[in-house]
N, C-alpha and C positions, 0 to 999 in steps of 0.2 A: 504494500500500500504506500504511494506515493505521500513522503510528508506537504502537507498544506504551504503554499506558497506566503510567505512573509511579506509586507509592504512594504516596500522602499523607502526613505525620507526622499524628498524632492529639496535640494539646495537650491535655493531660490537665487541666491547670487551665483550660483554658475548657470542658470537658466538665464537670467538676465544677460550676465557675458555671451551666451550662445547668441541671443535675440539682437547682440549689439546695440542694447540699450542700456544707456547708465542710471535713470530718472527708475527709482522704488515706484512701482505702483498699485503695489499688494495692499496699501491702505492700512484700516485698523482695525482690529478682529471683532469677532465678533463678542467677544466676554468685555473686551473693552466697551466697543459702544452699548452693552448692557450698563455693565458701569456706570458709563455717562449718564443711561435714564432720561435720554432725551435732549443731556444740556451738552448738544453742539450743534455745529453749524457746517454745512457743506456749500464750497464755493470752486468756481470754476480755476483752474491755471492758467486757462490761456493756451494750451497747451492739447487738450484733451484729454487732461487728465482733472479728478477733482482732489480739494483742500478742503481736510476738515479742521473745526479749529474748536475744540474743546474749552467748553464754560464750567468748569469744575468749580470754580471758590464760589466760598460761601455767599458773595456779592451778584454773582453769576445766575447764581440757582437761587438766588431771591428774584429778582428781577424777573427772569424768565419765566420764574411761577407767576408772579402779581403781572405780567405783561399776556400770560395765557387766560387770566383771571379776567382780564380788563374789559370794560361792558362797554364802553364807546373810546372813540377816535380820541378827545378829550384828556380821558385817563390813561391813556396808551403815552400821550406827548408827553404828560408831566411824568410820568416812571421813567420816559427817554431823559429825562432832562434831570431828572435826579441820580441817576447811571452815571449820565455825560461829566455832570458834578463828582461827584464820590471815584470814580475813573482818573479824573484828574489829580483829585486827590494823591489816588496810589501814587499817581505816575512822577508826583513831585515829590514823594517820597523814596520810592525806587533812585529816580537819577539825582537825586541829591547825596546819595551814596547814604543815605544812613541805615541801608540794609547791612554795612559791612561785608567782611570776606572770611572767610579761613585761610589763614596762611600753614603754610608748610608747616612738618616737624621734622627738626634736624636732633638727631637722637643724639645725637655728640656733644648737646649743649643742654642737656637736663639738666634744669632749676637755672639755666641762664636767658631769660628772657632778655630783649631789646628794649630798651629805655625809649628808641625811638623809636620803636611802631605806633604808629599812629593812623590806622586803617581806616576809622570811622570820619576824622578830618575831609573837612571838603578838600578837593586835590584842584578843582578849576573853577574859576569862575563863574560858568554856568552852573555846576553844583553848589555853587555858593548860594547863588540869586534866588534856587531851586527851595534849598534850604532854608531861607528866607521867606519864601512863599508859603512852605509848607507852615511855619511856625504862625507866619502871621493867618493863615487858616484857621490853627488851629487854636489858639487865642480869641479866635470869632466866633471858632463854634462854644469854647467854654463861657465865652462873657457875652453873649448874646441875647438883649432884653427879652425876646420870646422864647427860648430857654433857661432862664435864668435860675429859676429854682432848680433844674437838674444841676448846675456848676457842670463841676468836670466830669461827669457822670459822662457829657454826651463825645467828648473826646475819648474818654476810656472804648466808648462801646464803639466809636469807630475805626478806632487805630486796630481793636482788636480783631474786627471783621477785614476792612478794604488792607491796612497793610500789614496784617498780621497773619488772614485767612482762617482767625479761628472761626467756630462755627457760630448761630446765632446764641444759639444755650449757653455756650462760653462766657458770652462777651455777656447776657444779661447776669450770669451767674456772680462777673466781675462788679456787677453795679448792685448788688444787693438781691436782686429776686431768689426765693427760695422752692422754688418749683421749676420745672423743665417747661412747662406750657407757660406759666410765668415770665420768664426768662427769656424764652423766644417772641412772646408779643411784646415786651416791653423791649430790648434791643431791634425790632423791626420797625416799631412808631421811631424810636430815635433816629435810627438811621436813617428814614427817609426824611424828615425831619431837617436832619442835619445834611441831607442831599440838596433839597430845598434853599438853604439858607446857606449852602457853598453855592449853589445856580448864581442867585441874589449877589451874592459879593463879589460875584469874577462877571456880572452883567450877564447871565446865559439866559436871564428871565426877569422882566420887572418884576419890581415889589406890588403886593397887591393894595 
């Protein structure tokens, strides 16, 4: 009796060498876009081929819930515009470098740290200005007369969501709520909130 025939693995990069094409376009599996749940986005390359671009953070997957949510044209603009807001956020956070880095480990110099590292330091000007923006942001969203009773409440619960990517339970957990359902409605009203009222201050939307 002949033993059963074994399945090959298929190399996909020598398939592709064969094909004389360099460009992947085996995409992303399918457990991944389980994963996702829905939160990505397919666009074209230009090319014939398509780009997905995965909305995983927690900022992502709010948005795209309350934008599925949305009952007129109306409330669709203002979730775009508090996105667009809290977006910018990140992004003056990102290239102002206060993400930091990991630097190397040189094993030869255990317990001897560098006096002059200084990673987290703005390195250019633009990072400067970046940094600059972000603070004066975030200065607005804590002392701002229609939030005023939350204080610094509404900085904690953004920093921990847009540049931090914790989740929404997290960031309410951070600000006192004592329940998981708690927790995520009240870090949801801040956040847009405080989407709103970054719109307002960088002119993306008059004040009403």
């Amino acid at each position: 009796m002949a033993k059963p025939r074994q399945a090959e693995p298929i190399d996909r990069d020598e398939e592709r060498k064969r094909r004389g094409s360099l460009d992947d376009t085996r995409g992303p599996t399918d457990e991944r876009l389980r994963m996702a749940q829905r939160g990505y986005a397919v666009g074209d390359d230009k090319r014939g081929g398509k780009v997905y671009q995965f909305l995983d953070s927690a900022l992502d997957r709010l948005y795209g819930r309350l934008v599925r949510a949305a009952k007129s044209e109306g409330q669709t603009d203002q979730l775009r515009i508090e996105y667009a807001a809290l977006s910018r956020y990140h992004r003056l956070f990102v290239e102002s470098g206060m993400v930091g880095s990991i630097g190397s480990v040189d094993c030869n110099r255990n317990y001897s740290p560098s006096p002059f590292g200084r990673a987290h330091l703005a390195q250019t000007e633009r990072q400067l200005d970046d940094r600059d923006a972000y603070w004066r942001a975030r200065y607005h969203l804590d002392h701002n007369p229609e939030t005023k009773l939350l204080g610094h409440k509404v900085g904690i619960v953004v920093d921990n969501v847009v540049c931090h990517g914790n989740s929404l339970e997290v960031a309410g957990y951070s600000v006192g709520k004592d329940s998981k359902t708690r927790a995520i409605k009240a870090a949801e009203q801040i956040l847009r909130d405080a989407g709103f009222t970054l719109a307002i201050l960088w002119g993306m939307v008059r004040a009403k």
